[in-house]
MIRO-8280 format. One line per 2 residues: number of its first residue (from 1); for each residue x, y, z of C-alpha. Coordinates in Angstrom, 3 decimals, always signed. Each point is the difference from the previous one (the first is absolute). Example, Ala and Ser with C-alpha at 12.3 -4.5 7.8 and 13.67 -1.06 7.14 Angstrom:
# residues 2
1) +12.300 -4.500 +7.800; +1.370 +3.440 -0.660
END
This chain:
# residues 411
1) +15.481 +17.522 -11.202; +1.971 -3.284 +1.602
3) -1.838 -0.894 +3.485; +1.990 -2.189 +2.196
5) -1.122 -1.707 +3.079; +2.732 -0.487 +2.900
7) -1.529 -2.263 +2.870; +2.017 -0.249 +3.155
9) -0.179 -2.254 +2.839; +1.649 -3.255 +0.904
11) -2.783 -1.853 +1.284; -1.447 +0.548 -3.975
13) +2.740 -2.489 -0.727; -0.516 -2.419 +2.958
15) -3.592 -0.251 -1.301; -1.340 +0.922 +3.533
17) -1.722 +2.870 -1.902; -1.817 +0.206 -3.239
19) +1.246 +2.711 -2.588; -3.742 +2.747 +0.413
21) +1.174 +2.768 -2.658; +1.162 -1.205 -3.117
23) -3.935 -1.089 -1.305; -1.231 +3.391 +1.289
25) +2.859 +2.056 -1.639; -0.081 -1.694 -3.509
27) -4.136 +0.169 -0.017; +0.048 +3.448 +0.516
29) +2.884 +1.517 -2.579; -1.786 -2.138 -2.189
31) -3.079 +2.141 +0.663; +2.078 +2.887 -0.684
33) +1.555 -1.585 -3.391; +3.270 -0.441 +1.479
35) +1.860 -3.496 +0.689; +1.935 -1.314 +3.098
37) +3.279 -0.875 -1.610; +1.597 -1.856 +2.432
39) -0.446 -0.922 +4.441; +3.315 -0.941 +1.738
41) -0.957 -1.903 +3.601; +3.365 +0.526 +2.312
43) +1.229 -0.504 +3.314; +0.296 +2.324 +2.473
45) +3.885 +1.559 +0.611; +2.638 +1.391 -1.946
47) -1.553 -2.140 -3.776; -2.648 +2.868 +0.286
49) +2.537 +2.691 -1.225; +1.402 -1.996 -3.003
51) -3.576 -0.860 -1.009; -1.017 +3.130 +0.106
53) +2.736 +1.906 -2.035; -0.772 -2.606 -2.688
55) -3.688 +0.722 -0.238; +0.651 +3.898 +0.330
57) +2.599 -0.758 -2.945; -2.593 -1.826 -2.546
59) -3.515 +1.436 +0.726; -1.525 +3.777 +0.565
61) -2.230 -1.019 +3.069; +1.134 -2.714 +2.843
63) -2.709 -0.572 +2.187; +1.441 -1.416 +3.576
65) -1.926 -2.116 +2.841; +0.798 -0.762 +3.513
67) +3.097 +0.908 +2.225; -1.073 +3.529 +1.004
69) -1.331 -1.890 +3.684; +1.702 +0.672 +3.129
71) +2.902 -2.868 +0.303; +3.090 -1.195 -0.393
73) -1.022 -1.413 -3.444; -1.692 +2.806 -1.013
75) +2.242 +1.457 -2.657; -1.035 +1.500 -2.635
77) +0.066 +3.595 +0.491; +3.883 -0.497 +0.433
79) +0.762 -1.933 -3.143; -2.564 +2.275 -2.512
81) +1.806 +3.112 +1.336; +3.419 -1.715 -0.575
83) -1.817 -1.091 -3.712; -0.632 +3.606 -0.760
85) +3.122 +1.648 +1.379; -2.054 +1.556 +3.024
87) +0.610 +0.956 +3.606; -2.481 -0.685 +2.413
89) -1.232 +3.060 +2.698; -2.229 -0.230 +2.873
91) -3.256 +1.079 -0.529; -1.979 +1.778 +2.585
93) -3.615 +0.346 -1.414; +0.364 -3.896 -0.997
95) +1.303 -0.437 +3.732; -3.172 +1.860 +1.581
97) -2.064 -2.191 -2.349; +1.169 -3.100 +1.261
99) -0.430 +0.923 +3.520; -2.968 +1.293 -0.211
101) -1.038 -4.058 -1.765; +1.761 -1.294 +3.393
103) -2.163 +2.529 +2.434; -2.830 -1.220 -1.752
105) +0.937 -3.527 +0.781; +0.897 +0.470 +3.313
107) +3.697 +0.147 -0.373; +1.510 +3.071 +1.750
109) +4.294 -0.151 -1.132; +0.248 -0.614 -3.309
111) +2.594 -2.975 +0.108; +3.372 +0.601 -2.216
113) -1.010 -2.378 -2.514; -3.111 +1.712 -1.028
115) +1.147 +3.119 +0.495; +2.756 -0.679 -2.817
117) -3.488 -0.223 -2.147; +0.727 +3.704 -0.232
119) +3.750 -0.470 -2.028; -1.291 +1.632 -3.583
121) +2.527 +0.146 -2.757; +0.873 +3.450 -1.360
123) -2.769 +1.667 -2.279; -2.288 -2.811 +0.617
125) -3.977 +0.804 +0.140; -1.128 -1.609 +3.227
127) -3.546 -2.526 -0.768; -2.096 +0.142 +3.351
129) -1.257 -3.507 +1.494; -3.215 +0.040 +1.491
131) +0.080 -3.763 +1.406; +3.784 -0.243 +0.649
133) +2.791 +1.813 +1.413; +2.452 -0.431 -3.150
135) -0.715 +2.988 -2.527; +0.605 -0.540 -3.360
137) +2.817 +1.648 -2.066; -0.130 +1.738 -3.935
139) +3.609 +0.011 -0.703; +0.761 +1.958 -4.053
141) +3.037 +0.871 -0.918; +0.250 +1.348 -3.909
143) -1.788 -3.128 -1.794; +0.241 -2.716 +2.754
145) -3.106 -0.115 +1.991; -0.551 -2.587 +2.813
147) -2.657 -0.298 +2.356; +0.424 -1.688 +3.651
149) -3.172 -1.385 +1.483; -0.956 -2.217 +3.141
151) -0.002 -3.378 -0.520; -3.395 -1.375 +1.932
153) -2.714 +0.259 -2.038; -2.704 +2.195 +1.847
155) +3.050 +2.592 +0.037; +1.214 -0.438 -3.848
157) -3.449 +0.062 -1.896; -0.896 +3.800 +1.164
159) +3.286 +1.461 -0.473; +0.271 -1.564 -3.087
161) -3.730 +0.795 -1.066; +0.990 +3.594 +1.166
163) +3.250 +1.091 -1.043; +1.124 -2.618 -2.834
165) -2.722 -0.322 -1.882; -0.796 +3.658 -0.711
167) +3.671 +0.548 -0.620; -0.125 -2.986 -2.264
169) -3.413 +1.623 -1.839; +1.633 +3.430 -0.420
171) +2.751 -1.621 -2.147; -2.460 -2.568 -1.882
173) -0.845 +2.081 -3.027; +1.425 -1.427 -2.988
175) +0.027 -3.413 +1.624; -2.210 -2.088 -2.222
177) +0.672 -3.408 +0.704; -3.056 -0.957 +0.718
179) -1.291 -4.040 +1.023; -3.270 -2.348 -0.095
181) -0.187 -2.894 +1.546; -2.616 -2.616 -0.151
183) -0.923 -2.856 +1.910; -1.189 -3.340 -0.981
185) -1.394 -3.899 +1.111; -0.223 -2.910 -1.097
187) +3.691 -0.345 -2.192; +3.278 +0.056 +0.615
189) +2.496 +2.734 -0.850; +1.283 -1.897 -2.143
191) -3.374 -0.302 -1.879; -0.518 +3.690 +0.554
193) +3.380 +0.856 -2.018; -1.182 -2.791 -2.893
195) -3.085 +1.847 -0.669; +1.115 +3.605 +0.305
197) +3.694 +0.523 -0.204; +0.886 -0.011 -3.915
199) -3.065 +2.319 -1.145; +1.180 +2.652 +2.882
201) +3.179 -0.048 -1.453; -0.785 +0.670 -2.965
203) -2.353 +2.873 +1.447; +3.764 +1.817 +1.144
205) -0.673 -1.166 +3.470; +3.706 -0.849 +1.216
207) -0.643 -0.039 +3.720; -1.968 -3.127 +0.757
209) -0.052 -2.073 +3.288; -2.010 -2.970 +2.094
211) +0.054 -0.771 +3.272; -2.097 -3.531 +1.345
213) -1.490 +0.551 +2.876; -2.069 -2.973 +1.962
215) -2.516 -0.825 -2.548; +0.025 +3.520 -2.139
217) +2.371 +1.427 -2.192; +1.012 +4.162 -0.163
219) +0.859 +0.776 -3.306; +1.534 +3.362 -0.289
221) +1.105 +2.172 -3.222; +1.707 +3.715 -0.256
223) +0.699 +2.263 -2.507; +0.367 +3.857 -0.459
225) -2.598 +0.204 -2.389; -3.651 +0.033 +1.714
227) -1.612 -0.783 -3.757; +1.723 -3.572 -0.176
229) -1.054 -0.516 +3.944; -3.716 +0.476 -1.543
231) +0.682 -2.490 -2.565; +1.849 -2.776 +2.484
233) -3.128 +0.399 +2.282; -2.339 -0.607 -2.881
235) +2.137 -2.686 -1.208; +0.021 -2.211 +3.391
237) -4.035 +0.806 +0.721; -0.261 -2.058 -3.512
239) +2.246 -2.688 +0.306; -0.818 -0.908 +3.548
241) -3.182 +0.599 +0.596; -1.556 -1.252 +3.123
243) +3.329 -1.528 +1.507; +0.796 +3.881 +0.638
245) -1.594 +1.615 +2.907; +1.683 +3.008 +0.618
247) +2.310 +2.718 -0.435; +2.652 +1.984 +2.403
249) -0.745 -0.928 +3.639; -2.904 -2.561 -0.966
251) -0.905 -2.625 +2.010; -1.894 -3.098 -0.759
253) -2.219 +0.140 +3.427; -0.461 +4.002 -1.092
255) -0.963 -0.843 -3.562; -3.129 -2.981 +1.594
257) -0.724 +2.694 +2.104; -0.906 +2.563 -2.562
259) -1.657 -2.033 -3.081; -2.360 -1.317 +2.971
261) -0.785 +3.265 +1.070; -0.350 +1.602 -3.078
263) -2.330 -3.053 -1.100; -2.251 +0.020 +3.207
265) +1.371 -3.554 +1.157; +0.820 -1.316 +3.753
267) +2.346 -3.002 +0.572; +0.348 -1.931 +2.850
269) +3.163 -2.632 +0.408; +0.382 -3.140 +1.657
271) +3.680 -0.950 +1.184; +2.076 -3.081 +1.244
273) +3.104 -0.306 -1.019; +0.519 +3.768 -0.408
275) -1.555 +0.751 +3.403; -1.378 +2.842 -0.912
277) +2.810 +1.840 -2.519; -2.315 +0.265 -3.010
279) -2.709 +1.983 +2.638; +2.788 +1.899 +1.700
281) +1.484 +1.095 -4.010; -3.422 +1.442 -0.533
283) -0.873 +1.641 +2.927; +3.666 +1.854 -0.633
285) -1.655 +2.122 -2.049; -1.878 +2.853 +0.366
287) -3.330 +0.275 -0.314; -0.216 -4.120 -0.338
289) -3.271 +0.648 +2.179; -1.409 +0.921 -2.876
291) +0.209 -4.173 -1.730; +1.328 -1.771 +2.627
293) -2.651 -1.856 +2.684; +0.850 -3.023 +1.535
295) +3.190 -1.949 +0.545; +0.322 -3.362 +1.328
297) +2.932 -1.917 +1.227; -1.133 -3.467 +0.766
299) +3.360 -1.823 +0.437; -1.431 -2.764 +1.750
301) -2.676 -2.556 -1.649; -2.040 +0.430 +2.903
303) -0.315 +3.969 -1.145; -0.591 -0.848 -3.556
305) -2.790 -2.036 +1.336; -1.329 +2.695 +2.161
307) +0.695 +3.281 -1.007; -0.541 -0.942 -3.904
309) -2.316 -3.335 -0.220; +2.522 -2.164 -1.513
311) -1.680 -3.339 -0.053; +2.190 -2.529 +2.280
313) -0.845 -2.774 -2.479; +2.334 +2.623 -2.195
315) +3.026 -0.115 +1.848; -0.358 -3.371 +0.883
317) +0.128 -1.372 -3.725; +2.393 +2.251 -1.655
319) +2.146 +2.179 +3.226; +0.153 +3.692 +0.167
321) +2.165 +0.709 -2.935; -2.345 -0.917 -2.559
323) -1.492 +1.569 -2.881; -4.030 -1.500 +1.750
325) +1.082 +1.984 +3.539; +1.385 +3.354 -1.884
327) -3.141 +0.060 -1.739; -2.274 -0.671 +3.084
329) +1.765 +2.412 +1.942; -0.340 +2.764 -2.731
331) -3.688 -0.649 -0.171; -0.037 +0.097 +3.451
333) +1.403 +3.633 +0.176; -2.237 +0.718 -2.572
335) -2.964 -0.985 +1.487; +0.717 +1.381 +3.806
337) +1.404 +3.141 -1.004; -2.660 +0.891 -2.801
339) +2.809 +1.323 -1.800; +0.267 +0.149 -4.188
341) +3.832 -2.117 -0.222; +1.557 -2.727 +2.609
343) +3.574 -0.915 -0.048; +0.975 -2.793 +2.263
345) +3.672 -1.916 +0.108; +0.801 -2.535 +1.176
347) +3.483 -2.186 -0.135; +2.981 -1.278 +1.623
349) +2.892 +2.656 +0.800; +2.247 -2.232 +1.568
351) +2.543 -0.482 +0.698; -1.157 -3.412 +1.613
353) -3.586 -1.271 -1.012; +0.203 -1.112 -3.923
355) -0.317 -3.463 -1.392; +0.927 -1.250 -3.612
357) -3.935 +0.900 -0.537; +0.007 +3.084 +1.479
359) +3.330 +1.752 +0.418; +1.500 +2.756 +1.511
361) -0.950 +3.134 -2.142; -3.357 -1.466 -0.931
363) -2.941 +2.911 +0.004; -3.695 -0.540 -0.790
365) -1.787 +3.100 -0.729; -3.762 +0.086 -0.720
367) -1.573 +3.047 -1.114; -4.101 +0.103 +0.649
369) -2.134 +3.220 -1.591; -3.951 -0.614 +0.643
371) -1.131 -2.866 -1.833; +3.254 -1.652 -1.062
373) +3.334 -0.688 +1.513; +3.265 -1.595 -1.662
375) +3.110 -0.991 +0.890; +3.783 -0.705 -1.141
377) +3.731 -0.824 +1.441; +3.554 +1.455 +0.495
379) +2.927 -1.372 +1.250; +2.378 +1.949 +1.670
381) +3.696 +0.163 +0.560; +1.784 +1.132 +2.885
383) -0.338 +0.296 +3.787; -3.404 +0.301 +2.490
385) +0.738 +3.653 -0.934; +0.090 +0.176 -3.841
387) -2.937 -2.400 +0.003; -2.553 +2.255 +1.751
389) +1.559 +3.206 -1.809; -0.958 -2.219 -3.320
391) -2.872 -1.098 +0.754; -1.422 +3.262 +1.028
393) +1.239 +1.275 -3.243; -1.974 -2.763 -1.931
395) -3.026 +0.994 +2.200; +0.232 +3.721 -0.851
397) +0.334 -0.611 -3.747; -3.330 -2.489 -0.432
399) -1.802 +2.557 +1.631; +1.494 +2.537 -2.131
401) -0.670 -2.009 -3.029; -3.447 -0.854 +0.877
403) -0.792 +3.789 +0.579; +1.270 +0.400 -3.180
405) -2.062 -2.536 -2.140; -2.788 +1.744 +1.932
407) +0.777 +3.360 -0.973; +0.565 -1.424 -3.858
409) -3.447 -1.480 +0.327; -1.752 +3.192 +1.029
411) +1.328 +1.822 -2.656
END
């Protein structure tokens, strides 16, 4: 089955709104071992008709968002009817529905724009809106099949949860493309494809992608065959070893979370430069309370003084972003929080602030467990932005890693 995605809405091609569907709508037919083949983003008016009989002429299912809403602009009920060869009628029941939303609200005349909500092409099945006043619309006629749905998001993830999905489910037997993905740290994609790429393919694996995120890399393979899915996972486990750190919908701050908690250790972190983005990853996660204690940020030496014990003597002789004040701050966290693992950073994220010693990008991370503490370097490209994003990656990972020499060392 061919899925297309039809997205409509001017103000998606201003960019004074963000595209919300297409990431939810691919994740899930992937679920179901289906495929989005294809999203079209158009303008509101008379393009919607054209685009629409071309999608309708190329795929069994066109999904449609936005224009169902009460204005002038609001046209998509008119062009999919015109796309199908429909009529539209007045609809009563969706009329009484709709005012019955406006009573609610306070709103006692239904105004002529909303009430045109209730237009329904011929033969379509009417999808009720509990948060809105525009109903969605199943629209099949012989093999074409098109769905019409709201365009905000609290109004387009039920209906489509609730009518599409089951429709979609009841049609996905004998659909056996199935998917893996897996994510990784530490390399490149480039690097990634090096090490894997040419053994996959000569597993049968054809469908092979990467996509580089900030500081991790998805790596993502498909095939209709489940058997050689088992063999790609056991194939990337080997070759990359602790740089991977999850599959699916991993996350690094979710995979800290869980080796600490399944090995009985607490961290604490202590922040500057990221201000509190490696804490804030963490506590993103449910059930962090279980390993997280303590966070820090101590952005100003007088904090790091304070709130950790950094020796002034320290940040006299060798500044904040140094390997001696990561360290101290580290053991500081270490020591006031009584927790098992300390992260601290501590850098320059710019844009001003950098000399030729220390420039922009420069990150100091020291990492403190009781009874020792180390430290290392990154530099970072890229704006005040990037830089924190990076150097809360770089955070995450040590304490990953360490967990993981820990865990190794247990054994």
């Amino acid at each position: 089955m061919t899925v297309e995605l039809v997205s409509t809405g001017t103000e998606l091609l201003l960019g004074e709104v963000t595209e919300a569907h297409l990431a939810l709508v691919g994740r899930e037919l992937r679920t179901l071992g289906m495929r989005l083949e294809r999203q079209t983003i158009v303008p509101d008016g008379v393009v919607v008709r054209r685009i629409l009989e071309e999608a309708l002429f190329r795929s069994d299912l066109v999904v449609v968002t936005g224009g169902l809403g009460p204005t002038s602009d609001d046209n998509t009920r008119e062009a999919a009817a015109e796309a199908i060869g429909r009529g539209l009628e007045f609809r009563e029941d969706v009329f009484l529905r709709i005012s019955s939303f406006c009573a609610a609200k306070g709103i006692r005349a239904v105004p002529d724009g909303i009430r045109r909500q209730a237009m329904v092409p011929k033969g379509a099945q009417v999808l009720w809106n509990s948060v809105g006043t525009a109903p969605g619309l199943f629209i099949q006629k012989g093999r074409l099949a098109m769905f019409l749905l709201p365009g905000p998001p609290r109004e387009f993830v039920p209906m489509w949860r609730a009518a599409v999905v089951p429709w979609l489910r009841a049609r996905a037997e004998g659909q056996k493309f199935l998917w893996r993905s897996w994510w990784i740290v530490g390399l490149t994609e480039w690097e990634v494809q090096k090490q894997l790429e040419e053994e996959l393919r000569g597993l049968g694996i054809k469908e092979i992608g990467y996509c580089d995120r900030l500081g991790e890399v998805e790596m993502r393979v498909g095939s209709a065959e489940p058997s050689l899915l088992e063999r790609a996972e056991a194939l990337v486990k080997a070759r990359l070893g602790t740089a991977l750190f999850g599959e699916n919908e991993a996350t690094l701050e979710a995979a800290v979370v869980e080796l600490a908690s399944r090995l009985g250790k607490t961290i604490a972190t202590a922040e500057s430069c990221t201000g509190g983005l490696v804490s804030h990853r963490l506590t993103d996660v449910p059930g962090s309370s279980a390993a997280f204690t303590f966070g820090w940020i101590v952005y100003a030496n007088e904090a790091k003084v304070e709130e950790l014990g950094v020796a002034p003597e320290l940040l006299t002789a060798h500044g904040a972003v140094s390997a001696e004040v990561a360290e101290a701050m580290a053991s500081g966290a270490v020591r006031r929080s009584a927790a098992d693992l300390a992260i601290a950073v501590t850098g320059v994220a710019g844009p001003s602030g950098g000399t030729p010693e220390k420039p922009v990008g420069l990150v100091w991370f020291g990492l403190a467990a009781k009874g020792r503490v180390t430290s290392f370097r990154k530099t970072f490209p890229g704006d005040r932005s990037m830089v924190k994003r990076l150097a809360s990656q770089a955070a995450l990972n040590a304490l990953r890693l360490s967990l993981l020499a820990e865990s190794e060392l247990a054994k």
